[in-house]
C-alpha positions in Angstrom: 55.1 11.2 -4.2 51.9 9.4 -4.5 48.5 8.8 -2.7 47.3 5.7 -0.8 43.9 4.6 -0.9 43.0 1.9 1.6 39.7 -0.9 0.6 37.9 -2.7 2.9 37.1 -6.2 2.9 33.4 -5.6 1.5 33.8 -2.7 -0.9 33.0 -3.4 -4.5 34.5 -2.1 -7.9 32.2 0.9 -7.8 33.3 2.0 -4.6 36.6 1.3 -4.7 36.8 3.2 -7.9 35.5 5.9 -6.4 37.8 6.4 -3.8 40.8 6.4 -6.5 39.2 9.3 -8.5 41.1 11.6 -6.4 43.7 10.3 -5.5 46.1 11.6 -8.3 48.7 10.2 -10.7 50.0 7.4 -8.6 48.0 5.2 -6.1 48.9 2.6 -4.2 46.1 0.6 -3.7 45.9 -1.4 -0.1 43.7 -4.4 -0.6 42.8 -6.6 2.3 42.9 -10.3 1.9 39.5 -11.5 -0.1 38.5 -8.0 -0.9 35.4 -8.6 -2.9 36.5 -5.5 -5.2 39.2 -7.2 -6.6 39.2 -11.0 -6.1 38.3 -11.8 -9.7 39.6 -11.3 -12.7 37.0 -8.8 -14.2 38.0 -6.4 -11.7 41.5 -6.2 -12.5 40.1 -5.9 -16.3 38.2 -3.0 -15.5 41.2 -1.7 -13.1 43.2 -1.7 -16.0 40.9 0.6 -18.4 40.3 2.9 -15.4 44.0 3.3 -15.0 44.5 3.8 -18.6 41.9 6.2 -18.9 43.2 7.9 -16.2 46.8 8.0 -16.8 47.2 6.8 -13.6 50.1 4.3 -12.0 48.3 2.1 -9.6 50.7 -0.1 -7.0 48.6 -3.3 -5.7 49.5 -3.4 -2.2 48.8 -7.0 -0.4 50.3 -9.9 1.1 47.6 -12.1 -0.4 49.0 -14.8 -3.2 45.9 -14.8 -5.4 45.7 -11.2 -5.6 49.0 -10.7 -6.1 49.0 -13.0 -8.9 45.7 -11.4 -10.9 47.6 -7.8 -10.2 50.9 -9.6 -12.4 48.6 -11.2 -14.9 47.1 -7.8 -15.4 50.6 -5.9 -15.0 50.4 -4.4 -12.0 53.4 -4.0 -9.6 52.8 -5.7 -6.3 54.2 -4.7 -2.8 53.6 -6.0 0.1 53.5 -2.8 2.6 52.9 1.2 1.2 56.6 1.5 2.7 57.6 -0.2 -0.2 55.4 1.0 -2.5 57.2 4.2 -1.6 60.4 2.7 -2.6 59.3 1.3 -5.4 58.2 4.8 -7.2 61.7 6.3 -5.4 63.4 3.9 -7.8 61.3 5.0 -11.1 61.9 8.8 -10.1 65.5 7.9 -9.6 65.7 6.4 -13.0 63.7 9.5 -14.6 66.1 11.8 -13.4 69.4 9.4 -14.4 72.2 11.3 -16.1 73.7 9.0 -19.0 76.3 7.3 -17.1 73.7 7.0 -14.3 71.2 5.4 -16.9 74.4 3.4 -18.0 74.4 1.6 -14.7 70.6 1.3 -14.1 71.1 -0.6 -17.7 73.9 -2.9 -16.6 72.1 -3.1 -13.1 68.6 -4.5 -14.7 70.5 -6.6 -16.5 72.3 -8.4 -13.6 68.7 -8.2 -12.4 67.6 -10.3 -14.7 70.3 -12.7 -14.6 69.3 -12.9 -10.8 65.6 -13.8 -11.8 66.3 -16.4 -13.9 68.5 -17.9 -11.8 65.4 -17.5 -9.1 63.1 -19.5 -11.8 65.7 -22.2 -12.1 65.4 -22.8 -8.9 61.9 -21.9 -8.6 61.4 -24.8 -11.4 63.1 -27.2 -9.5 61.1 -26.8 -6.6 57.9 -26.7 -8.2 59.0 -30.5 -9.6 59.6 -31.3 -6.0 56.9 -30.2 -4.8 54.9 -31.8 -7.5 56.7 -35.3 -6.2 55.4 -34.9 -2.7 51.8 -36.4 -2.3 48.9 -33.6 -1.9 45.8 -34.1 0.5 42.9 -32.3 -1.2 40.1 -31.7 1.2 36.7 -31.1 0.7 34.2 -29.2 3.5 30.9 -28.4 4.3 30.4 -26.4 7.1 27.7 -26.9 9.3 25.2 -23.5 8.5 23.2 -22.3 10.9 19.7 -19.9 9.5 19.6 -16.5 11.4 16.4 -14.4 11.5 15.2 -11.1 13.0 12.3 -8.7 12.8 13.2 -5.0 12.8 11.5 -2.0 13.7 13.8 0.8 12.1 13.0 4.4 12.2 13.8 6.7 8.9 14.2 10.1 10.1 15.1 13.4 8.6 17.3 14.7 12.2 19.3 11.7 12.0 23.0 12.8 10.7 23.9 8.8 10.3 23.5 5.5 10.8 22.5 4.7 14.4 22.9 1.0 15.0 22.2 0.3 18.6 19.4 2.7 18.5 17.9 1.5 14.8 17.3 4.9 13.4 19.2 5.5 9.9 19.4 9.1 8.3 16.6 10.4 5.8 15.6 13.8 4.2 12.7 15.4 2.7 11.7 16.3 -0.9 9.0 19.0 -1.9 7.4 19.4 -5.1 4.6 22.1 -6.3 2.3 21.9 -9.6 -0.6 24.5 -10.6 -3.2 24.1 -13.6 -6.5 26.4 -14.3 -9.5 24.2 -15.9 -13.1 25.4 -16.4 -16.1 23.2 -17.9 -19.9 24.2 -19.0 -22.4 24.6 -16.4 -25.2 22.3 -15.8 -27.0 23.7 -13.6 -30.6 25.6 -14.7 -32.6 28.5 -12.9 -35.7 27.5 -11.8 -38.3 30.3 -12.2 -41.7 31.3 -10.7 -45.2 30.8 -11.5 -47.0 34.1 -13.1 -50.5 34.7 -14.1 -53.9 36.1 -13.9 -56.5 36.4 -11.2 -59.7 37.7 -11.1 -61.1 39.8 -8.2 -64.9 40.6 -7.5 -66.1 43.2 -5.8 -68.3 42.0 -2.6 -68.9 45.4 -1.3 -71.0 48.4 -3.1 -67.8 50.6 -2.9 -64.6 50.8 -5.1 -61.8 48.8 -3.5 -58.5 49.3 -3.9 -56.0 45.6 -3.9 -52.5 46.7 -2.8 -49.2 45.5 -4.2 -48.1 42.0 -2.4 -51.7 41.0 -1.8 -51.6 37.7 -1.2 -54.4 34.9 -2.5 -53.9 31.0 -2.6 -55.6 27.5 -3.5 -57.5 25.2 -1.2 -54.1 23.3 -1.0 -52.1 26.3 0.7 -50.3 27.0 -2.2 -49.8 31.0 -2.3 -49.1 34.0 -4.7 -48.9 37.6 -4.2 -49.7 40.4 -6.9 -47.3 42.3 -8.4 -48.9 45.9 -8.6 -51.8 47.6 -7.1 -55.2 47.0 -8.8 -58.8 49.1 -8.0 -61.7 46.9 -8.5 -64.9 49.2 -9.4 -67.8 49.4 -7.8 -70.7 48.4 -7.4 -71.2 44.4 -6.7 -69.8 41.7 -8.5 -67.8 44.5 -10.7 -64.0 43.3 -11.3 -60.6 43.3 -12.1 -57.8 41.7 -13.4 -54.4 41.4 -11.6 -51.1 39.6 -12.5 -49.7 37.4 -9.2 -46.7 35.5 -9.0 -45.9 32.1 -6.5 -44.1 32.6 -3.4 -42.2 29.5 -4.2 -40.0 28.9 -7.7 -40.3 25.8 -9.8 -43.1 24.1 -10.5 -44.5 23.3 -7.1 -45.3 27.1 -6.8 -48.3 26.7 -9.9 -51.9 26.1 -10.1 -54.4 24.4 -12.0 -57.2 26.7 -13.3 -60.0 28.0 -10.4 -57.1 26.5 -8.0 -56.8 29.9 -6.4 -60.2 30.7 -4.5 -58.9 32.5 -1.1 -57.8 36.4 -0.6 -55.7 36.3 2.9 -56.0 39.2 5.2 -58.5 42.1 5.6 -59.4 41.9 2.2 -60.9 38.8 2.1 -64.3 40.5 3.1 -64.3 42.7 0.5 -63.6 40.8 -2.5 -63.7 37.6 -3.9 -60.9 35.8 -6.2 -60.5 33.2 -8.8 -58.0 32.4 -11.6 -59.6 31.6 -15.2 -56.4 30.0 -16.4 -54.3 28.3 -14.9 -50.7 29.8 -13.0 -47.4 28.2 -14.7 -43.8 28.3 -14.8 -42.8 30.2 -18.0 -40.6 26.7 -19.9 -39.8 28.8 -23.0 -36.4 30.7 -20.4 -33.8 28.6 -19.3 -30.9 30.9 -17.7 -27.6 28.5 -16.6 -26.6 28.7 -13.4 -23.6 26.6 -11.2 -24.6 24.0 -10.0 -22.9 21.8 -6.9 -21.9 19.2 -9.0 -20.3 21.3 -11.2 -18.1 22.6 -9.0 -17.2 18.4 -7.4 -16.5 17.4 -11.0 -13.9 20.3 -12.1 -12.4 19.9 -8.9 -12.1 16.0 -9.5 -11.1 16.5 -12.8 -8.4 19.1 -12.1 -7.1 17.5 -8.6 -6.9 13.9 -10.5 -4.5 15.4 -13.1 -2.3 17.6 -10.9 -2.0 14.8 -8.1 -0.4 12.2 -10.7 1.8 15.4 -12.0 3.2 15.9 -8.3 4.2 12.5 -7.5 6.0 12.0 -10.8 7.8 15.2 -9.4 8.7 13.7 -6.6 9.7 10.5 -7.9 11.8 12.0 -10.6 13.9 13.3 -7.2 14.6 9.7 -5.9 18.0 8.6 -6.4 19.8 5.5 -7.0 19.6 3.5 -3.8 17.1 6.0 -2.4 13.4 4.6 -0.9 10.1 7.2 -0.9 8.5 5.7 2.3 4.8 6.1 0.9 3.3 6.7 3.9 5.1 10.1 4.2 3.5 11.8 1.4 1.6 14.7 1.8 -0.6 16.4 -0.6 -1.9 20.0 0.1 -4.7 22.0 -2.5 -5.3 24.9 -2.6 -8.5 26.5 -5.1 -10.3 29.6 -6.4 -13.7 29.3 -8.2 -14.4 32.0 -10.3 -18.2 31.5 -9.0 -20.4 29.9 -6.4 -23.3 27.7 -6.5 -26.0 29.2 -8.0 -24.8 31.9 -9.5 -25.6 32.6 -13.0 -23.0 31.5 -15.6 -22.4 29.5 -18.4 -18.9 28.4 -17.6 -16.9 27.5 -14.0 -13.6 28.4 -14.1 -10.9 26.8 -11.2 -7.6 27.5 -10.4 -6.0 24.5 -8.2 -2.2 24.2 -6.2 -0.8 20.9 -5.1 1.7 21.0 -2.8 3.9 17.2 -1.9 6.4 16.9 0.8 7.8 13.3 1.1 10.4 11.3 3.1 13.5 9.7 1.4 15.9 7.1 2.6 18.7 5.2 1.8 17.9 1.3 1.6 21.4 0.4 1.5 21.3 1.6 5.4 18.5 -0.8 6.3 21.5 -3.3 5.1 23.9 -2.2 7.4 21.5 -2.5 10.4 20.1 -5.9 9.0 23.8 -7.2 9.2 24.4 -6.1 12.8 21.5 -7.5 13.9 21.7 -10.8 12.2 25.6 -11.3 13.2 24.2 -10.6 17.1 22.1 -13.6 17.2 24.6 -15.8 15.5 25.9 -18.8 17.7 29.7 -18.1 18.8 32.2 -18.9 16.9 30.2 -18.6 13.9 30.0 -15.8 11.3 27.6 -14.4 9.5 27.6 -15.2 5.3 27.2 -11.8 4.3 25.9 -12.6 0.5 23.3 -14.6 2.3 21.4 -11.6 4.0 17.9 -11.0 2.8 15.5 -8.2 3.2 11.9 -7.8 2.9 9.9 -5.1 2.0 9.8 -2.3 4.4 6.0 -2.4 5.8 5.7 1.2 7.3 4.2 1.3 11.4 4.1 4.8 12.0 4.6 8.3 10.8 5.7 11.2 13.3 6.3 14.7 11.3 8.5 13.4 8.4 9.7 10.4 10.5 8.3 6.9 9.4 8.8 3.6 11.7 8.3 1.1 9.7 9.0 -3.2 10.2 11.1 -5.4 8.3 12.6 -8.9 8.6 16.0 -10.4 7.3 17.6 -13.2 7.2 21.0 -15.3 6.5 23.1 -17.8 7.6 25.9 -18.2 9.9 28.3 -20.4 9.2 31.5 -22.0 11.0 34.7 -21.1 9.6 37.8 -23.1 9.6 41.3 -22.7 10.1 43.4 -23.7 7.3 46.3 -24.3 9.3 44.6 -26.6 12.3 43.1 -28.6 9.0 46.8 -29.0 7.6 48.0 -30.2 10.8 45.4 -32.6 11.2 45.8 -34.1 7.6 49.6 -33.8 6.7 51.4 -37.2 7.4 47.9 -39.2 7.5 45.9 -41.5 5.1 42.9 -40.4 3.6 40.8 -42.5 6.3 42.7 -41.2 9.1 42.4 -37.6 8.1 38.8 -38.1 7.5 38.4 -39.0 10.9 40.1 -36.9 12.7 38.5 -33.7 11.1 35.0 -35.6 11.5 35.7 -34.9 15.0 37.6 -31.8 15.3 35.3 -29.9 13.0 31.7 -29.4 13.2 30.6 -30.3 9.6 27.4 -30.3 7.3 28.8 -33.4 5.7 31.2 -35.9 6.4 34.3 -34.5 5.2 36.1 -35.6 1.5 39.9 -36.8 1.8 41.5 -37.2 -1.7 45.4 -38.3 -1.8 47.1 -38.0 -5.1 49.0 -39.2 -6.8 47.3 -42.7 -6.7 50.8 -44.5 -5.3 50.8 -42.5 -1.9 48.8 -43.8 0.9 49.5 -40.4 3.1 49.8 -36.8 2.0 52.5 -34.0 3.6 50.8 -31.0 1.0 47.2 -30.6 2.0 45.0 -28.3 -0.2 42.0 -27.1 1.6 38.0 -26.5 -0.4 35.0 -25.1 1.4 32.0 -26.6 -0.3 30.0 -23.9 -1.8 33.1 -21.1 -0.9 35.3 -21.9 -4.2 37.8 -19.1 -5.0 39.1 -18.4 -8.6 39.7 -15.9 -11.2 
């Protein structure tokens, strides 16, 4: 027959529109007194294009008189319990099936219908110009307000299936993201060579003496070199020979100035004598690149930098509407591969480079719902909690276990006294406008002293009362 679809007191338009989209062709909508999804006239607007759009028939079901009256303004049927919102799409089915003598009737019956409303306005008009003849009390109140604060310690965490009050732990999950670049750059780095040249030997002995391979000769200063082939020096005396010798040591702290190198080490030293003629130097004209360690720290900077701005954009671009990345969660893993290490010889340094994010995502809107609990357990009894008052401040994150975050926040409100329209009416109808001031001044905690105005200007006392809570006006 139809579907019903029940609000609550603090959904909005969005979600009550989304608990219609399924709910079929005909709805009858149950909306609580002061429902903030429908207490103005917008939202019946936009209730009206959505039901249009949907080809739906939508039943406003509610006892309140303000609602009711936006639903007629909008034309929307009112009832004022689903069992007669029931009835009332029995009647259009029964008129949808009417035969012609059937439809006859419904005709003639509408029409007596009618002649029963108007009659009802007559008499609905004459009451209203009663009414309008008995004096009215308007009142004016400020409740007293009361500011509410707490500090919170919630807990965000990806095992939690909902929203754990008592215990301040709300639900979260975890979002992953992966990004891979290969980069390479010029080496920098230059091979240092070693000192080569010529040494003299002279025979000390009358015999021909032969100067093995890896002999090695150095300067006053320790500096040492070694030949690089076996030479014979003739004989007799003072005969000799020539013999190339390279430093033990590369780069320029392995050469020697010329007649640096005086000394022969080992046996040989008694047999012949040694000195260079010129002097022992690096060859400058070779230069072969080679990687250097700050190579390698630069590409990796370079590459890292770029790939680690890529991956959070990934994971931001997963955040949804309402949703929180807690910061402190995120984790970025590398992974590399060089194509070569230090020192080796190469002109270019090649690097291939994985990033790896893991993050935890919340809801904010259940920080809310906790915020609200907690404020509305250290209001004063009696009063209630303003719910458009709660603030929240920036979630400032205490600790992270696994994908869990802790993390501290403070809100705050006010909490307010409410009043009962009923007890006011009975302690202003039948009084003057001093006497009703007074006796709410002391029935009533107030803000301000409370504002009695009797119309019209004639009457001295007032048997209508209307009631206005400063700063809680109603209208469409």
């Amino acid at each position: 027959m139809g579907s019903v679809v029940n609000l609550e007191k603090d959904d909005d338009f969005a979600s009550a529109r989304g608990k219609m989209a399924m709910a079929g062709e005909r709805v009858a909508l149950v909306v609580p007194s002061e429902c903030r999804a429908l207490y103005r006239s917008l939202a019946f607007k936009m209730l009206r294009r959505w039901a249009q759009d949907a080809a739906a028939s939508v039943v406003i079901v509610t006892r309140d008189p303000h609602l009711k009256w936006l639903a007629h303004e909008y034309g929307f049927p009112t009832c004022s319990s689903v069992r007669r919102a029931e009835a009332h799409w029995r009647r259009e089915d029964d008129i949808a099936r009417a035969s012609a003598v059937g439809a006859w009737f419904l005709r003639r019956r509408a029409g007596m219908l009618r002649f029963a409303i108007l009659a009802s306005l007559l008499v609905a008009v004459l009451g209203a110009l009663a009414f309008v003849a008995v004096p009215v009390a308007t009142v004016t109140l400020t409740a007293s307000t009361q500011p509410v604060s707490q500090r919170l310690e919630i807990t965000a965490d990806p095992s939690v299936n909902a929203v754990d009050v008592a215990g301040s732990r709300i639900p979260a999950h975890v979002i992953t993201a992966s990004v891979d670049a290969t980069d390479r750059l010029p080496t920098t780095g230059k091979k240092e060579g070693k000192a080569k040249g010529l040494v003299t030997f002279g025979n000390l002995t009358d015999a021909e003496v032969r100067v093995p391979q890896g002999t090695v000769v150095a300067t006053a200063a320790g500096h040492r070199f070694e030949t690089t082939a076996a030479t014979v020096v003739p004989a007799p005396r003072w005969s000799s020979a020539r013999a190339e010798v390279v430093a033990l040591v590369a780069g320029s702290q392995g050469e020697a100035a010329r007649l640096a190198i005086v000394r022969v080490e080992g046996p040989l030293a008694q047999a012949v004598a040694v000195l260079n003629e010129q002097p022992i130097a690096v060859d400058k004209t070779r230069s072969d690149a080679v990687v250097a360690q700050q190579d390698r720290d630069k590409l990796r900077a370079s590459v890292y930098d770029r790939l680690n701005k890529q991956v959070l954009g990934a994971l931001n671009q997963q955040v949804k509407q309402y949703e929180t990345m807690a910061q402190s969660t995120i984790k970025v893993e590398s992974q590399e591969e060089f194509d070569h290490g230090v020192g080796d010889e190469a002109a270019t340094l090649s690097l291939r480079m994985t990033l790896r994010a893991r993050a935890t995502v919340f809801d904010s809107r259940h920080i809310g719902e906790v915020a609200r609990t907690a404020l509305e357990a250290s209001a004063q009894p009696g009063q209630q909690l303003a719910v458009d008052s709660v603030r929240i401040t920036t979630p400032e994150a205490l600790a992270v276990t696994g994908d869990a975050v802790t993390f501290a926040t403070r809100a705050d409100g006010v909490a307010t006294q409410p009043f009962d329209e009923d007890q006011i009416r009975g302690l202003v109808s039948g009084a003057t406008a001093a006497e009703a001031s007074a006796r709410l001044q002391e029935a009533l905690h107030l803000e301000q002293p409370p504002q009695v105005r009797v119309e019209p200007d004639w009457a001295t006392r007032a048997y209508r009362v209307d009631v206005i809570v400063a700063g809680d006006e109603k209208g469409p």
